[in-house]
N, C-alpha and C positions, 0 to 999 in steps of 0.2 A: 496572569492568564486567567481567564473564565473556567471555573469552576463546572466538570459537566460530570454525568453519569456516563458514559459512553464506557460499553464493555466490550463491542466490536464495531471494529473500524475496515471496510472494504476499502481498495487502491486501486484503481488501474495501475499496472506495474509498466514501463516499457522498459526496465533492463537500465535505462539511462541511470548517472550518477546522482540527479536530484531525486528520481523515486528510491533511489539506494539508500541514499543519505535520511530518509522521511520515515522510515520504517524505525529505525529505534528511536528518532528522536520521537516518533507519534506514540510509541512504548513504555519512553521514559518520561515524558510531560501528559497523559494521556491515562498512564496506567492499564492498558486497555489490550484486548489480542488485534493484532492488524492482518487480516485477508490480504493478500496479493490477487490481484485477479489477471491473469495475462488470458490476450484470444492471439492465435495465429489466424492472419488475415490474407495468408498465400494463399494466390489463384493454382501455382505450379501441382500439377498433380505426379505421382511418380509411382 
């Protein structure tokens, strides 16, 4: 693996099992904090 500096790492998160799964592995190969970023994208208002 390519060697980098990266101290933080932004995601788009959507809850699925591959952004699940990417979080620690981008933690543990990466060394780095990882940002989750979720938007709620509902028009529904209540």
């Amino acid at each position: 693996m390519k060697k980098t500096n990266y101290k933080k790492i932004a995601l788009a998160y959507s809850g699925g099992l591959d952004t699940s799964i990417i979080i620690p592995w981008l933690k543990e190969n990466y060394n780095c904090e990882v940002i989750a970023v979720v938007e709620m994208l509902s028009r529904k208002r209540t």
